[in-house]
N, C-alpha and C positions, 0 to 999 in steps of 0.2 A: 262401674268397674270394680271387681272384686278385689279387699286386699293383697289376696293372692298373690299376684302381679306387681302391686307395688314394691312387697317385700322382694321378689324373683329380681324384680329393677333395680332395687337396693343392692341385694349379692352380687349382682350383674357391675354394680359402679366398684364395689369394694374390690372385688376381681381384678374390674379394670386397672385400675390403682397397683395393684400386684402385677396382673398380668407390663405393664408398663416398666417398673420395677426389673422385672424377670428380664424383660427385653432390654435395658439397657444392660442389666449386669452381664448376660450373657454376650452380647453383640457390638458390647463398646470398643472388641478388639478390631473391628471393622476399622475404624477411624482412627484408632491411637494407635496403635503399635510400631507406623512408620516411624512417626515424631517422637514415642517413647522407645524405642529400642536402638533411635540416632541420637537420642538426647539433644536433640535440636533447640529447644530452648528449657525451662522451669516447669515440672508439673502445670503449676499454675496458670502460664500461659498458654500450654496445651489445652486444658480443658475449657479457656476462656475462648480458644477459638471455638472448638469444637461445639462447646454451645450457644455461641452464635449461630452455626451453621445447622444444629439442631430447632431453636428457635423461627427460623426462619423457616427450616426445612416444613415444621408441622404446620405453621401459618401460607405458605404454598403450594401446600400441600392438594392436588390433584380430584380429589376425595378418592383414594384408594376404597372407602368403604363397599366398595360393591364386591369385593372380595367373599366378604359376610354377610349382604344381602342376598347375593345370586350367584355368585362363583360357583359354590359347588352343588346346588339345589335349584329347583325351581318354586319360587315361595309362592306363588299363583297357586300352586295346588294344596297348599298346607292354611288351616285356619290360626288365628293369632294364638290360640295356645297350644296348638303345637310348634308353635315357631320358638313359644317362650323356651319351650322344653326341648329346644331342640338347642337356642344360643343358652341356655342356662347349664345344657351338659358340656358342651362345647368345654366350658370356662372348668365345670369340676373337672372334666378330662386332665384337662391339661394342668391342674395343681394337681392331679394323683400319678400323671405323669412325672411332671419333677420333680416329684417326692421321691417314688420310687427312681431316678434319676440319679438324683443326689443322696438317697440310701448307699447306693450299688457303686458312686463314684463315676458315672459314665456320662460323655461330654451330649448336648443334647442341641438340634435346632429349634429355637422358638417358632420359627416361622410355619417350618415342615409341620412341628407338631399344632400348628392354629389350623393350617390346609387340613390336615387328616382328622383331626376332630370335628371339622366340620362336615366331613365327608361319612364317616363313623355315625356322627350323632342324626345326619340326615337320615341317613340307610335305615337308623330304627327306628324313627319315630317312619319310617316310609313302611316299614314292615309290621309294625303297630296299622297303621290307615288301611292296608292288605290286610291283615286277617281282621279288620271289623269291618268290610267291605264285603260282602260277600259278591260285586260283580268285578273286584277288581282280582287278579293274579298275583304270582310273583314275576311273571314276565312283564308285569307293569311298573317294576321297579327302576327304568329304566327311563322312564319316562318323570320321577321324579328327583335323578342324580344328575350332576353335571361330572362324567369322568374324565373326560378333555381337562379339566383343570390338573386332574391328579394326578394323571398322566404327565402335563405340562410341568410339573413338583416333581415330578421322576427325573423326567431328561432332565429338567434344568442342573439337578446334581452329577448326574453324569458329563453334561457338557461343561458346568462350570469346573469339576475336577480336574480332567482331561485337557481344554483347551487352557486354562489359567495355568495349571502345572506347566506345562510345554512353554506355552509364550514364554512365562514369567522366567523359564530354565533359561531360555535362549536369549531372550533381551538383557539378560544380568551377564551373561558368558560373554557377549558383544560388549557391551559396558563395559565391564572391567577388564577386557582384552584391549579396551581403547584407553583406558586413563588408568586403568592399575590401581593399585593399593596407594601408589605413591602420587597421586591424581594435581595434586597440588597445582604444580608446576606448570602443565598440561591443564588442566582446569582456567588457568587464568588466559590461555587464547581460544579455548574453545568451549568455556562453559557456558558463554552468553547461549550460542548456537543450541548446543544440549539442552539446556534449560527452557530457552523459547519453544523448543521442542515440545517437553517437557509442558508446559504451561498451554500449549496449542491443546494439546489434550487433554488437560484438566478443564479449561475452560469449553471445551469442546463437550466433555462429560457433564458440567452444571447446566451447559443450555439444552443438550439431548437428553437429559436421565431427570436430573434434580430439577429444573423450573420449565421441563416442559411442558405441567400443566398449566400455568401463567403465561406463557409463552407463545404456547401453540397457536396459529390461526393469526399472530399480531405480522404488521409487515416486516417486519425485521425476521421472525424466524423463518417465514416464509423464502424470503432475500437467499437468506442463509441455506436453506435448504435444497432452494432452486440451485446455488452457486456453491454449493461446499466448497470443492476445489480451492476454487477466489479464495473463500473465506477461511478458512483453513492458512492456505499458505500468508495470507495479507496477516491473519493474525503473528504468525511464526516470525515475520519478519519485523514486525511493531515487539513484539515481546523482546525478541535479540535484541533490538536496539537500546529500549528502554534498560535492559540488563546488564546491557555492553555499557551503558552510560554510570547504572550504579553499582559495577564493580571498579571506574575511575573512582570511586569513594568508598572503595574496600568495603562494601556493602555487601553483605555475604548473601549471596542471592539462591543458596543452596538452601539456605534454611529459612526463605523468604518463599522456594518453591516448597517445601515440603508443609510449610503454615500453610499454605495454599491448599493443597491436596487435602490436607486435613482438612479444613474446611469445607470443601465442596464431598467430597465424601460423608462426613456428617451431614450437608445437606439435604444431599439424595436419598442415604439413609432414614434420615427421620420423616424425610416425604413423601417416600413410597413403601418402607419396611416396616416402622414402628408402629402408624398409624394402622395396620392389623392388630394391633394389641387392643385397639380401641374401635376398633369396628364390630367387633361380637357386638360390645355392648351400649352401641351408639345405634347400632340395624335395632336392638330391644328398643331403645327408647323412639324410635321411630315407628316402629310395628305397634306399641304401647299409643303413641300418639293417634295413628289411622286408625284403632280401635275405639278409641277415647271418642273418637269422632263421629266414627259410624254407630257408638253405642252399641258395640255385639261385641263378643269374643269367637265367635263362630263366625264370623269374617274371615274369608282367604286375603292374602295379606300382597294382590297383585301392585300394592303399590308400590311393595319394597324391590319392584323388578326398574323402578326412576333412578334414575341418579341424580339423588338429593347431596347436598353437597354438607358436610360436615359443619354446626355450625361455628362460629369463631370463639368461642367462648369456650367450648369442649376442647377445640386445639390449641387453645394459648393454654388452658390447664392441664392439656398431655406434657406438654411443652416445657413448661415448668417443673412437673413432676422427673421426668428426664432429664432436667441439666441437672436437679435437686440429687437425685440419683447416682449420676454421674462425678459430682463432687464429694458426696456422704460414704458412697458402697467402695466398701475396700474389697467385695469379693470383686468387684468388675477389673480391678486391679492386680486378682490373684487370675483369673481369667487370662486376663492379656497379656501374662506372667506365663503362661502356658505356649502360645506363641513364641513368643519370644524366647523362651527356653529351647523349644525346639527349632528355631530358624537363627540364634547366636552363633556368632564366632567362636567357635575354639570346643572342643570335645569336654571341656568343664562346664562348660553350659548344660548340659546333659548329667544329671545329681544319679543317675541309674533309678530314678523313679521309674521308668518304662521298662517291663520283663520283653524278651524279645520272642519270636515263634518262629516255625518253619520258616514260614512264608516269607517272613522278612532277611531270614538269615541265608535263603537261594536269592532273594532278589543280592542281595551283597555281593554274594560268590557270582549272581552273574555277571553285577557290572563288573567286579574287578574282571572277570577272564574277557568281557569286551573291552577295558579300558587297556587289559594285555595283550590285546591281539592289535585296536588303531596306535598302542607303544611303537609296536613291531613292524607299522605299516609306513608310519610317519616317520620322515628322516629326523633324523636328530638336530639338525639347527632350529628346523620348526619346535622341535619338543622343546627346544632350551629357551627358545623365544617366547613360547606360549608360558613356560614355567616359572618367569621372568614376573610376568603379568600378573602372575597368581601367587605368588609371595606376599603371604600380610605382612603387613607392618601399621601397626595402629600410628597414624599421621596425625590425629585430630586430637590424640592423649587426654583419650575425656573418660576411658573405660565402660563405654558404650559397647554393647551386642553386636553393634553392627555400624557401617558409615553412615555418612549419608549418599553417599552414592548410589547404595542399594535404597535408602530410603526413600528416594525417589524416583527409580527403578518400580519397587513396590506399588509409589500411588500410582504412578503416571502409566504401569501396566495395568491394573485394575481398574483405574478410568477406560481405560482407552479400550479395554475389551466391553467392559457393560455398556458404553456407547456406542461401539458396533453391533454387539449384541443385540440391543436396543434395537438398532435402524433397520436391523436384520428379524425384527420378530424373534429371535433366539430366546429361549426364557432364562436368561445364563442368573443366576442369585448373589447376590452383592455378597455375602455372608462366604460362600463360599470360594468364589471369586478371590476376595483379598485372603482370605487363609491361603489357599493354593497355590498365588503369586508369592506370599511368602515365601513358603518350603522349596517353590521351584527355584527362586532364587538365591536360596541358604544355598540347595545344591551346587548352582552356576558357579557361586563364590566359596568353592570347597570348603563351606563350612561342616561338613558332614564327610570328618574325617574317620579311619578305621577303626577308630573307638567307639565310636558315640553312632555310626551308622544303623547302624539293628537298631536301637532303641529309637533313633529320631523316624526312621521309618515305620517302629511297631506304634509310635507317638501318633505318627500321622495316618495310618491307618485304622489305629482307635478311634479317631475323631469322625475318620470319614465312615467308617461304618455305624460308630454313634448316629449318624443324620441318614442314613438309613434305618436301624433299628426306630429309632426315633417314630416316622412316620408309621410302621407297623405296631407300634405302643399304642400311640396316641387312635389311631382307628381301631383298634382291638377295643381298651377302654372307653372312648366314645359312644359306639355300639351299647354295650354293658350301663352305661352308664344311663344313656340315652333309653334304655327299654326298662332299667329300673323305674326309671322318672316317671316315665308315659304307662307303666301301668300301675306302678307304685303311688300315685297321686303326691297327696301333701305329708301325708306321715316319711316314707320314699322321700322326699325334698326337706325335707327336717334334718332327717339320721343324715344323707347325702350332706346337708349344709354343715353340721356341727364335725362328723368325718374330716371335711377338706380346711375346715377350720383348725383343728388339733396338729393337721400336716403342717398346715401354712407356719403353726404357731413352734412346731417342735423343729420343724425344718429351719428355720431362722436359728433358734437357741443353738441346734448343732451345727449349722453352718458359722455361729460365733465362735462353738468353742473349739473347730476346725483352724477358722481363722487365729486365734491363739497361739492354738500347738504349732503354727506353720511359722508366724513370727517369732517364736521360743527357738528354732531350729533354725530358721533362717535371715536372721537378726545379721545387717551388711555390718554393723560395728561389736566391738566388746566380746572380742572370740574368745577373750580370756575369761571375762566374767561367764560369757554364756557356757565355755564348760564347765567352771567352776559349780555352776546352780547344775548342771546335767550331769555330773559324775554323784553330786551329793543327793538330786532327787533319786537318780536311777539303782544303786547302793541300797535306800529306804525302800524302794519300791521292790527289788528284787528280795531282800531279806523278809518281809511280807509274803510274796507271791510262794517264795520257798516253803513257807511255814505251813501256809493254809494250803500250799499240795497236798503234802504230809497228811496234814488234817482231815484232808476231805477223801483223801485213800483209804484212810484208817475208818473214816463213819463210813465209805461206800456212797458219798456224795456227787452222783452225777451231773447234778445240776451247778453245785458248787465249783466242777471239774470245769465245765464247758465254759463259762464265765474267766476262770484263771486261765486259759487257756486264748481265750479272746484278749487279756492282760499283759498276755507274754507275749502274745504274738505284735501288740501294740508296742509293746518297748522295743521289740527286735527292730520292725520297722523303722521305729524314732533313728535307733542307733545304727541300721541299716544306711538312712539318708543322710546322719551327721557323719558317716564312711566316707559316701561319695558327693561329700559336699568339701573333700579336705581339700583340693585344688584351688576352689576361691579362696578358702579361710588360709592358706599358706600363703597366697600371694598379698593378703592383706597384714599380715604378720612378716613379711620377705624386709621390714625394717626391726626387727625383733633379733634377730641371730638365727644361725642355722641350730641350733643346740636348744630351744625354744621351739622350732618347727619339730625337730627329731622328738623329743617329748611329748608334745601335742598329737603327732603320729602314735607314739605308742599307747597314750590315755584313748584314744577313738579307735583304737583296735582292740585295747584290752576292753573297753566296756561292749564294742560289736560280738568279741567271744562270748562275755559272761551272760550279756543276754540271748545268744544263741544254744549255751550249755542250759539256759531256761529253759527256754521252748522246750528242748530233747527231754525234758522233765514233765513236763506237763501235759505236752500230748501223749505220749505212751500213757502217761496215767489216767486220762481221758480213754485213751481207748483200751483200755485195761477193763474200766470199770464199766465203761460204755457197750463192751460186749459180755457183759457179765462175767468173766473169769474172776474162780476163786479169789476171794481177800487175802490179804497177807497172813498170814501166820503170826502166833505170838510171839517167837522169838523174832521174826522177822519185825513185826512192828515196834518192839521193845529196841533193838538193836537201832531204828529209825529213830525213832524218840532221843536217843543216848546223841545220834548224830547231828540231829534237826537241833539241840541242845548246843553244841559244838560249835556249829554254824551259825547260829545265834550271836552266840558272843564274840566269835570272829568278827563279824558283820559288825555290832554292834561298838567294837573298837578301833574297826576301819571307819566310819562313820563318823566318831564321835574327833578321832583325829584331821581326818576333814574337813567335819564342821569348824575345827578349832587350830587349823593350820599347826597342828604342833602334830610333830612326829617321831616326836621323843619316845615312844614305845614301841616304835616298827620292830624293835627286836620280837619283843614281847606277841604278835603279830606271828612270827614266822616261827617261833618256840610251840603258838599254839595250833598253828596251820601245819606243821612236821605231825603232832600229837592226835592232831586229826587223820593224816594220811596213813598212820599208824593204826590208830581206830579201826578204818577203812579198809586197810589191807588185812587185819585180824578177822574181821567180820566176812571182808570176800572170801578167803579157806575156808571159815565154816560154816558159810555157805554151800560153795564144792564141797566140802566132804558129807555135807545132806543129801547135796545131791547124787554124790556117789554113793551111799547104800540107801538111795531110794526114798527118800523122806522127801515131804513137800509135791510141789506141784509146779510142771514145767512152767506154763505162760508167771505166773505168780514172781517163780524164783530168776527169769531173765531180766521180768521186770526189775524185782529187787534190783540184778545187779548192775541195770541198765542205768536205777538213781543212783548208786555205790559210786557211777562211774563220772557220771556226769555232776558230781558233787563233788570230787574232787576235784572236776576241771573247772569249774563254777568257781571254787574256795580259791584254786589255784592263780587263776584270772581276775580274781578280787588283790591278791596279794601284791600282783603284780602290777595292777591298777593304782593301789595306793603309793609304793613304789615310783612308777612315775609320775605319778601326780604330784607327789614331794619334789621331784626335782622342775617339772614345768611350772609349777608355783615359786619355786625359788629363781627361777632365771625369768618366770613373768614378773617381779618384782613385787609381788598378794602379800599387803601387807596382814598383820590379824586383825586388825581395827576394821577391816575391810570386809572380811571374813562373817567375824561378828555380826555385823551390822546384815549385811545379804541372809544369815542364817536366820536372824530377826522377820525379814520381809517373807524369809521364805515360812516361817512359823503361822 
């Protein structure tokens, strides 16, 4: 056997490894987000269940591998090294996918994209076998793909979107029409019944989805299957009881069902979903074996059409790498932070991270003029009584997203459809499934109020067309990738492996130092400090980005332009989301004083203007220079310099009072900010009067006085900035020792 192959086998395991990785960071909202957005118990205990039911999941696992052996090919007709080059693009696929992915910012499905790369990477190594065949066609390529499968990855996103939105809408609207916000009271005579409910279907879900392939064929499932009915209701009635029995001992059985759900949902999860992560490169090490055997590499590889069953050693080490995963990756964290942002109580949940679009902005206008026309239809006791119902009031005072009512609403809907789905042959997808019970039930429970509506639905429709683009990525690339290999040999598998390697390695560094800036902005404690360090980086930063405009105007530096431009538009945004992030940070300051909150207001407005008077600076200069229009002029650039000068030292004593909590010179501040606007307005005239007897050159001299303009509003909103900043520092209590010390950490 050629080393070849050994190394192909190595990348293949290293992938694996990643690819496993990827799949839990991506997917872990599947399973946690009920029990993290009801705050039902500790982190820590969340993920201890959850990886038990991972654990388990991969150890009872089914052997899904046949996904990657036969699903979307027929390996019978391909020899062992076409297979290698076929699971070997599969895996670069799918790291050039989530490169480019998480370049672009766009949400992605792991799974989608494993189906379609296998479907992609078939297709070429099949069209490679065609044209060096000269008795085979293209019309024979049909006899090498399995599209039934990929077809089957189509609908199932359709039907999971579709039927999970609807249920999950209408089970949450019945729900909280029955027990209210205020469920308490009402909870304690009917929650046994609810819950047993509730629990019928989760357990329902671990024995039809999660351990049916342990299961299947034993007498007991059989029993069950023959008897559902029975078995169904016997169970409903044991669980009441048992729950009826430990609510006599205030034993909160709400969040005894929602550990539960969690649980079986990581089950299923890790036993039918994750194990595709490790199926590319478990079918290699199996095709590698049959080869090994037969002593040929020109061997068709019909044996990977068996379902050999994954050995135990490979799943107790998926297994562990996923709970490892699961505990370490704080992106999995900012993932399921995504969720829950968009399925939270209350319109602050919503930071206006999501710009909104037509699309979504008719669907709003439409429900409201339906929810104005059944206003109109429905008499008014009913409205008052249904209105009753749907009055939050946080009861559980824990400052959770959401209750747990909906929390179990969530699982116990999402069970109970992928187990019908299930018995139904439906190909409905777990992934999709529990996102979509979400939103539908954010909806039910009017948590997608008229603020926040456009954006939670342009939210959610980002996502879901993410796991469509998704699949058309990943088969585009697969393809590409796949016809590189197979004609490119081993030179072609070198550049490819050191390529996907540079991704894997730059994509981690930027995804840290994403994760950073996200903690810097949205840090739940120390709103005081955290503006403190964000008024004085941003000040630095912006006194900088002003300079080197200037600069890079005056040498005609495009390159330099496009960069500061990429700089400005990154502050804007910071300051953009520290805007619409003021409603949490006010409520966590709401024991501060109202005079404390009013200041805090004005320091995240004043710094949203200055770095928006940025941007207006830097991209006209960009595209100033970027279409070639004449340079400035001498006097123009000279009059610049005089200002950029000005601005400076403005800057530079807003800054330095700042950093040193003394603002003993603000006079001196507003002496030299009047002497600027002076400046400014001397220079705008003689400006105009160039341009009235004809001197100079139009695009050139609007620009000028396009910076003229926005440089005083820039100075202007610095002024102002410092200003209140003096006073929300004095009613935050910032001492200078304090000060000090932070400007040190920040040095």
């Amino acid at each position: 056997m050629s080393a070849f192959y050994t190394v192909v086998l190595a990348v293949l395991a290293i992938l694996a490894v990643s690819g496993l990785y990827v799949g839990v960071t991506n997917d872990a909202v599947n399973f946690l987000n009920a029990a993290i957005g009801s705050k039902v118990a500790k982190m820590r205990t969340i993920l201890m269940v959850a990886s038990v039911g991972i654990i388990i999941g991969v150890l009872t696992s089914s052997g899904m591998m046949e996904v990657a052996r036969s699903g979307m090919f027929n390996p019978g007709l391909f020899t062992f090294h076409e297979i290698m080059i076929l699971y070997v693009s599969v895996m670069f696929a799918n790291v050039i996918l989530l490169d480019i992915y998480n370049s672009l910012g766009l949400p992605t499905s792991t799974t989608v994209a494993l189906v379609f790369s296998l479907l992609g990477a078939a297709i070429s190594v099949s069209l490679f076998k065609i044209a060096a065949d000269p008795t085979l066609h293209l019309s024979n390529l049909g006899g090498f793909i399995n599209t039934t499968r990929a077809m089957g990855v189509i609908s199932a996103i359709l039907l999971s979107v579709l039927i999970a939105f609807v249920f999950g809408t209408l089970i949450m609207w019945l729900s909280r029409l029955l027990f209210s916000f205020r469920y308490i009271a009402l909870f304690r005579k009917l929650g046994a019944l609810w819950c047993g409910a509730s629990f019928t279907a989760i357990a329902y879900f671990a024995v039809f989805k999660a351990l049916k392939g342990i299961l299947a064929g034993t007498a007991m499932y059989n029993w069950i299957s023959e008897n559902l009915a029975v078995s169904l209701l016997a169970c409903w009635v044991f669980c009441t009881i048992v729950l009826a029995f430990m609510q006599l001992f205030r034993i909160n059985i709400l969040r005894i069902n929602i550990l539960s759900g969690t649980f079986a949902l990581a089950l299923a999860f890790a036993g039918n979903d994750l194990v595709n992560f490790i199926g590319v490169p478990i079918a290699g090490l199996d095709a590698y074996k049959i080869a090994s055997e037969a002593g040929s590499t020109s061997i068709l590889m019909e044996g990977l059409n068996e379902n050999l069953p994954a050995q135990f050693i490979w799943m107790l080490l998926s297994g562990v790498i996923m709970v490892v995963t699961l505990w370490t990756s704080t992106k999995s964290m900012n993932v399921s932070q995504t969720e829950i942002s968009l399925a939270g109580q209350g319109d602050d949940m919503i930071s206006g991270e999501q710009d909104s679009n037509v699309f979504s902005r008719s669907i709003v206008r439409a429900s409201l003029a339906i929810s104005n026309f059944f206003d109109h239809i429905t008499p008014k006791s009913v409205q008052e009584f249904v209105g009753k119902r749907f009055e939050y009031e946080d009861v559980e005072k824990n400052g959770a997203p959401y209750d747990k009512i909906r929390a179990v609403v969530n699982l116990t809907t999402a069970a109970l459809l992928i187990s019908v789905g299930t018995s139904f042959k439906l190909p409905l997808s777990t992934t999709y499934v529990c996102f979509m019970v979400a939103m539908g039930s954010s909806l039910a429970d009017k948590a997608w109020g008229r603020e926040s509506a456009v954006h939670r639905i342009t939210g959610v429709m980002t996502v879901v067309m993410g796991w469509f683009v998704t699949g058309i990525g990943a088969f585009i690339i697969a393809i590409f990738v796949g016809l590189l290999l197979i004609w490119g040999g081993k030179i072609a598998f070198a550049v490819v492996t050191v390529a996907c390697a540079y991704m894997l390695i730059k994509s981690n560094i930027k995804s840290s130092k994403k994760e950073d800036d996200k903690m810097e902005i949205a840090a739940e404690d120390g709103t005081v400090d955290n503006i403190l360090g964000e008024v004085c980086h941003m000040m630095k930063v912006t006194t900088q980005i002003y300079d080197r405009t200037l600069v890079a105007v005056f040498k005609e530096d495009r390159r330099a332009l496009k960069e500061l431009v990429r700089e400005s538009n990154e502050m804007y945004d910071k300051c953009h989301k520290i805007k619409y992030s003021l409603m949490p940070a006010l409520r966590k300051m709401k024991g501060s004083g109202l005079e404390l909150s009013l200041y805090y207001i004005q320091v995240v407005d004043y710094l949203n203007e200055m770095a928006k008077s940025l941007v207006h600076i830097t991209r006209p200069a960009f595209d100033h220079i970027d279409n070639n229009h004449k340079g400035m002029s001498e006097q123009q650039t000279e009059d610049l310099k005089h200002i950029n000068d000005d601005v400076a030292e403005i800057y530079g004593n807003i800054n330095r009072m700042i950093n040193a909590n003394d603002f003993r010179d603000i006079d001196t501040v507003l002496t030299m900010r009047d002497e600027l606007f002076e400046r400014i307005a001397v220079t705008t005239k003689s400006e105009l009067k160039r341009i009235n007897v004809g001197e100079g050159n139009t695009t050139a001299s609007m620009f000028y006085l396009t910076v003229l303009s926005e440089t005083k509003a820039m100075v202007l909103q610095a002024r102002n900035l410092l200003k209140a900043q003096r006073y929300f520092l004095e009613h935050a209590g910032v001492q200078k020792s304090w000060v000090a010390m932070n400007r040190t950490q920040m040095q």
